[in-house]
MMTF fields as JSON, N, C-alpha, C and O atoms, coordinates in Angstrom:
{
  "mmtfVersion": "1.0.0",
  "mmtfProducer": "UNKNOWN",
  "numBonds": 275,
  "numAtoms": 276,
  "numGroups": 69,
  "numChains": 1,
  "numModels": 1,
  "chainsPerModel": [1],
  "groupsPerChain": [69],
  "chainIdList": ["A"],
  "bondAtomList": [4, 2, 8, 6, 12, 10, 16, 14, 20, 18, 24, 22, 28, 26, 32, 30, 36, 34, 40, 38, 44, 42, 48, 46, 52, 50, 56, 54, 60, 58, 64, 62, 68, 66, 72, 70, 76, 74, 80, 78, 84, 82, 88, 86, 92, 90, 96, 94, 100, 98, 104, 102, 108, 106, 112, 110, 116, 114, 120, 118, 124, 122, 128, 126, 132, 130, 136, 134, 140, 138, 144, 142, 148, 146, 152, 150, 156, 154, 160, 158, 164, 162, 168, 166, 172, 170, 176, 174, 180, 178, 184, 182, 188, 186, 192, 190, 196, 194, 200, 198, 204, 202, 208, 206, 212, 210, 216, 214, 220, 218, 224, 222, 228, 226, 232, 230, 236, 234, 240, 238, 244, 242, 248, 246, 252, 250, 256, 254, 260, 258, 264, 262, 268, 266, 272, 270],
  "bondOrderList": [1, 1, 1, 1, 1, 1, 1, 1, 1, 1, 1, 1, 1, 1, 1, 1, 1, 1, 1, 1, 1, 1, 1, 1, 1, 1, 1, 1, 1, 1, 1, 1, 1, 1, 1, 1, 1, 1, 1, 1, 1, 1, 1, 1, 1, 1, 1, 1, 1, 1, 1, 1, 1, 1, 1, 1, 1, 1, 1, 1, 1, 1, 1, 1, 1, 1, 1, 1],
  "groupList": [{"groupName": "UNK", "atomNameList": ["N", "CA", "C", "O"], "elementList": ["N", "C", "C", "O"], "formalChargeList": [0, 0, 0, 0], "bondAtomList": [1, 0, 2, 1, 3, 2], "bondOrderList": [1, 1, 2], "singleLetterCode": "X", "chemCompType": "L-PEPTIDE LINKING"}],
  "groupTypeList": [0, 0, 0, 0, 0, 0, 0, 0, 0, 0, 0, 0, 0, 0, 0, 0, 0, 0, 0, 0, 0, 0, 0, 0, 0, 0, 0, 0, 0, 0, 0, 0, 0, 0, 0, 0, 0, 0, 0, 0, 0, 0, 0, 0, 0, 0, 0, 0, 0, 0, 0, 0, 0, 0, 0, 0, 0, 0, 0, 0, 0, 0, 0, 0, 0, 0, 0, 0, 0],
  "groupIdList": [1, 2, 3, 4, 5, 6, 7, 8, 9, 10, 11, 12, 13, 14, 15, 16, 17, 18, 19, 20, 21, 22, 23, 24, 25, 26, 27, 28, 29, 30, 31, 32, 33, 34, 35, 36, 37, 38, 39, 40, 41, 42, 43, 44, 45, 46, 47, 48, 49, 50, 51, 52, 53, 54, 55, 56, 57, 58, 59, 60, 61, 62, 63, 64, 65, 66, 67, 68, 69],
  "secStructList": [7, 7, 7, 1, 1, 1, 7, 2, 2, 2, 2, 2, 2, 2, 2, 2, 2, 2, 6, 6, 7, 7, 7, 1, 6, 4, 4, 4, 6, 7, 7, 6, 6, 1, 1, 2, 2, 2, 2, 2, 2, 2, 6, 6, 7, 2, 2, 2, 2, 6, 7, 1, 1, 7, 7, 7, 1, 6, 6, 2, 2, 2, 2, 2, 2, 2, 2, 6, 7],
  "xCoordList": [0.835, 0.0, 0.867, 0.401, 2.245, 2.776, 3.749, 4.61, 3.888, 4.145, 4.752, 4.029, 5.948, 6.134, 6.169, 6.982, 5.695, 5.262, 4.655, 4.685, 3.632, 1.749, 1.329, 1.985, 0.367, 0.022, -1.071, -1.743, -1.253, -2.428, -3.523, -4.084, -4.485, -5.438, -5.457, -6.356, -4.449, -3.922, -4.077, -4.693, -3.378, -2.868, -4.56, -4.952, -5.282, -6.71, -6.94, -6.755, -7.378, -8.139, -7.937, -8.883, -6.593, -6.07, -6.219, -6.095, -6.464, -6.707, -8.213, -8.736, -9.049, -10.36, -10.724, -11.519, -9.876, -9.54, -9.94, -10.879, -8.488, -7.931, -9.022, -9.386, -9.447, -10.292, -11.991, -12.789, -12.025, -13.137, -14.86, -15.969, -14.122, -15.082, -15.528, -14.824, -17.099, -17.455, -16.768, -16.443, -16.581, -15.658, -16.501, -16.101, -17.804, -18.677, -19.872, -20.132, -20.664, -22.047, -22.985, -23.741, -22.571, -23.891, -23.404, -24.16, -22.363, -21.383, -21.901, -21.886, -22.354, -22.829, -24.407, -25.066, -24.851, -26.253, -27.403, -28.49, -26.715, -27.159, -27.763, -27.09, -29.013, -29.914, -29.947, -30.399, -29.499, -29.2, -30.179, -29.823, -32.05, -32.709, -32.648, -33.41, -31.775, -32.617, -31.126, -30.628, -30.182, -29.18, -29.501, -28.779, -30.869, -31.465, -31.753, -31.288, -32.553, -32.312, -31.709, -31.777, -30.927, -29.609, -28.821, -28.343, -28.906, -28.205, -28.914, -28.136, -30.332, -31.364, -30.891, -30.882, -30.633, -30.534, -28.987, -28.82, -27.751, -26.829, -26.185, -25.433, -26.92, -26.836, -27.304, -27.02, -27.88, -28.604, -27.328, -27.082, -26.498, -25.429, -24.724, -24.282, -24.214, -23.238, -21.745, -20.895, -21.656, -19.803, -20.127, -19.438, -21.341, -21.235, -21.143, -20.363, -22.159, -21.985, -20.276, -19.61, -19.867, -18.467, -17.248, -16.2, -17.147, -16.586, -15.822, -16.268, -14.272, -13.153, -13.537, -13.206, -14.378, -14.412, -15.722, -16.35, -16.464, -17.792, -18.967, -18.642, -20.03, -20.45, -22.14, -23.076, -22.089, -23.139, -24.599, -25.216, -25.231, -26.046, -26.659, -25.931, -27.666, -27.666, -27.843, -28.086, -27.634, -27.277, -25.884, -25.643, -25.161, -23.329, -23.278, -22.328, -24.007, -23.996, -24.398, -23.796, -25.313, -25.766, -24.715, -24.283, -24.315, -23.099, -22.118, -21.986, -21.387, -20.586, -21.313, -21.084, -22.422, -23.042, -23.345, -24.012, -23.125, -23.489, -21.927, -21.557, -21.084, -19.631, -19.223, -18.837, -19.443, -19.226, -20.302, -20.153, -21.285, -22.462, -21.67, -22.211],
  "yCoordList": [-1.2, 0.0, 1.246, 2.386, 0.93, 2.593, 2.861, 3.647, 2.236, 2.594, 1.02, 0.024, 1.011, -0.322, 0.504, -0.022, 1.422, 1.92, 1.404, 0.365, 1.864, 1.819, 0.308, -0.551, 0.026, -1.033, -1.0, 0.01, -2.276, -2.457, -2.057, -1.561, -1.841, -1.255, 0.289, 1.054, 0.459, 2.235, 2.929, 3.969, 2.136, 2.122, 2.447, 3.563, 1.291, 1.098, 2.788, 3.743, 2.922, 4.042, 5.226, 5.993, 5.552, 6.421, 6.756, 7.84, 5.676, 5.734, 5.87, 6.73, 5.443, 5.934, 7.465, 8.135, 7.878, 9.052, 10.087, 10.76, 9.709, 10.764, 10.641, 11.638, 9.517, 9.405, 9.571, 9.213, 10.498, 11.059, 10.315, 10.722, 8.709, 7.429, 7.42, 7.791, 6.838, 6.935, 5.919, 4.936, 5.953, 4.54, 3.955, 2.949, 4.361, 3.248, 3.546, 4.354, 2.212, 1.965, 3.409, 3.829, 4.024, 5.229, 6.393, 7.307, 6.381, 7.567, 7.251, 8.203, 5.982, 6.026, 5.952, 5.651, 6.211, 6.57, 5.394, 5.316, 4.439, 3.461, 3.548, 4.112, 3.087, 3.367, 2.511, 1.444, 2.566, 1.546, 0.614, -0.134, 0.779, 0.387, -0.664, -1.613, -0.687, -1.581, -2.249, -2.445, -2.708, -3.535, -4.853, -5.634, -5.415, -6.443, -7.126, -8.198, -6.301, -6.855, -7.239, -8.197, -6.177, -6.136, -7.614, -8.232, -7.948, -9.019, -10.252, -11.191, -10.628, -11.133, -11.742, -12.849, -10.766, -10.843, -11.412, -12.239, -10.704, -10.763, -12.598, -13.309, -12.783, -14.216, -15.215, -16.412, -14.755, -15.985, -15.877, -16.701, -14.442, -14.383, -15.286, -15.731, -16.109, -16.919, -16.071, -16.716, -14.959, -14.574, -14.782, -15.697, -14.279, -14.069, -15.848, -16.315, -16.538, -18.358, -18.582, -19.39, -18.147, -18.673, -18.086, -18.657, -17.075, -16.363, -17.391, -18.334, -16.842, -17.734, -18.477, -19.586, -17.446, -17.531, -17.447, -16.51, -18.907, -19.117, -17.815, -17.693, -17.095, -16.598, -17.507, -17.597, -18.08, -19.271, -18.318, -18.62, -17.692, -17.333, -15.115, -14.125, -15.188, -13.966, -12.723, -11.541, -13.411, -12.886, -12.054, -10.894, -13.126, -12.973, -12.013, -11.255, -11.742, -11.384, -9.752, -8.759, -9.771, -8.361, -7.956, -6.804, -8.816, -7.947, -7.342, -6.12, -8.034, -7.259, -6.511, -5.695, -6.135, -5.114, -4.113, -3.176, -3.974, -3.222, -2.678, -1.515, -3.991, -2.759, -1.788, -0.625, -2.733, -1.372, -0.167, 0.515, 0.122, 0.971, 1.953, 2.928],
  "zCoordList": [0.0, 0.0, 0.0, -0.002, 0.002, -0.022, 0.834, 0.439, 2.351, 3.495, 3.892, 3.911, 4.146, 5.175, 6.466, 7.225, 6.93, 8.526, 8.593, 9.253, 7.877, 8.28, 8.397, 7.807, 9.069, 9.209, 8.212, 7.999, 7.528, 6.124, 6.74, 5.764, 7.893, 8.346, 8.219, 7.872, 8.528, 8.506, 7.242, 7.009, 6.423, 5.386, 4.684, 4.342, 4.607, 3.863, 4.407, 3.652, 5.867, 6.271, 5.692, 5.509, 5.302, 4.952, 3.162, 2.592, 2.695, 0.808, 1.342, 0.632, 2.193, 2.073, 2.273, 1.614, 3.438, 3.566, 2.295, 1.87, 1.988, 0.701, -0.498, -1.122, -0.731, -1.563, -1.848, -2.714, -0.298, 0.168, 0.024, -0.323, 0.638, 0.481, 1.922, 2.861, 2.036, 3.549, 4.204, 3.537, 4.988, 6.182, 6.922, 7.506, 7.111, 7.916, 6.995, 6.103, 7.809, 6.995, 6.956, 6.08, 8.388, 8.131, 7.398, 7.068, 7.181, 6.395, 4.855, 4.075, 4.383, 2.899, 2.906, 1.91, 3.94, 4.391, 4.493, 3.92, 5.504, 5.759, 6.978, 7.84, 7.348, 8.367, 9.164, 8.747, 10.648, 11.223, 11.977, 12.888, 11.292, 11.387, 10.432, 10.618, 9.292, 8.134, 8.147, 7.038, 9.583, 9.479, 9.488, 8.867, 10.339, 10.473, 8.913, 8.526, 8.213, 6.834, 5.927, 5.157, 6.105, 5.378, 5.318, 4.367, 6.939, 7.363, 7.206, 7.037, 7.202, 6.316, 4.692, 4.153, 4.411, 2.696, 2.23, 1.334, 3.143, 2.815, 3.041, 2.373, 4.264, 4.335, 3.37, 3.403, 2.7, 1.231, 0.095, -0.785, 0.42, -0.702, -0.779, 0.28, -2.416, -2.388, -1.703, -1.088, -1.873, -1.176, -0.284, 0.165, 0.841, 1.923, 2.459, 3.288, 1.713, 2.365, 1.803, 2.45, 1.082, 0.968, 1.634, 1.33, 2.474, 2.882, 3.775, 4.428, 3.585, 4.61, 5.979, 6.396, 6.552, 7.899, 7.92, 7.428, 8.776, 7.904, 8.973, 10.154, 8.544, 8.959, 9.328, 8.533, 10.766, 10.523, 10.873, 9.852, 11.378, 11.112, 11.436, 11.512, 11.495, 11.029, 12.031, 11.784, 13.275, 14.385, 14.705, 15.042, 14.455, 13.439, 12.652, 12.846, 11.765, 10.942, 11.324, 10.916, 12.014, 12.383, 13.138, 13.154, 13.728, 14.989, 13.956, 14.015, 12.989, 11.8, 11.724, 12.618, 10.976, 10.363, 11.632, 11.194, 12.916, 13.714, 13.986, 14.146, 13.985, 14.126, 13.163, 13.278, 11.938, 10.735, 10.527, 9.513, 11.334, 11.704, 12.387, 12.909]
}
């Protein structure tokens, strides 16, 4: 990413930064009423069922979607 300082987290935050992209879910105007759904829907996704690290149900799933909130 640019930097052997920065740590690749840093690093990401910082190209989001500059590139004047929102960094959390409510910054791209996501309503943190409609995370429940969100998390609903996203679970039927094939990436999301294939994802490294298995995400087993949609409880899980909301808690991600509530940290990136």
């Amino acid at each position: 990413m640019g930097s052997k300082e920065a740590a690749l987290d840093d690093a990401v935050a910082q190209l989001v930064s500059v590139l004047g992209l929102p960094a959390r879910l409510r910054d791209a105007g996501v309503r943190r009423d409609n995370l429940p759904h969100i998390a609903e829907v996203a679970l039927r996704d094939a990436w999301v069922q294939a994802n490294p690290r298995p995400i087993p149900d949609v409880q899980t799933l909301g808690a991600l979607l509530e940290c990136a909130w």
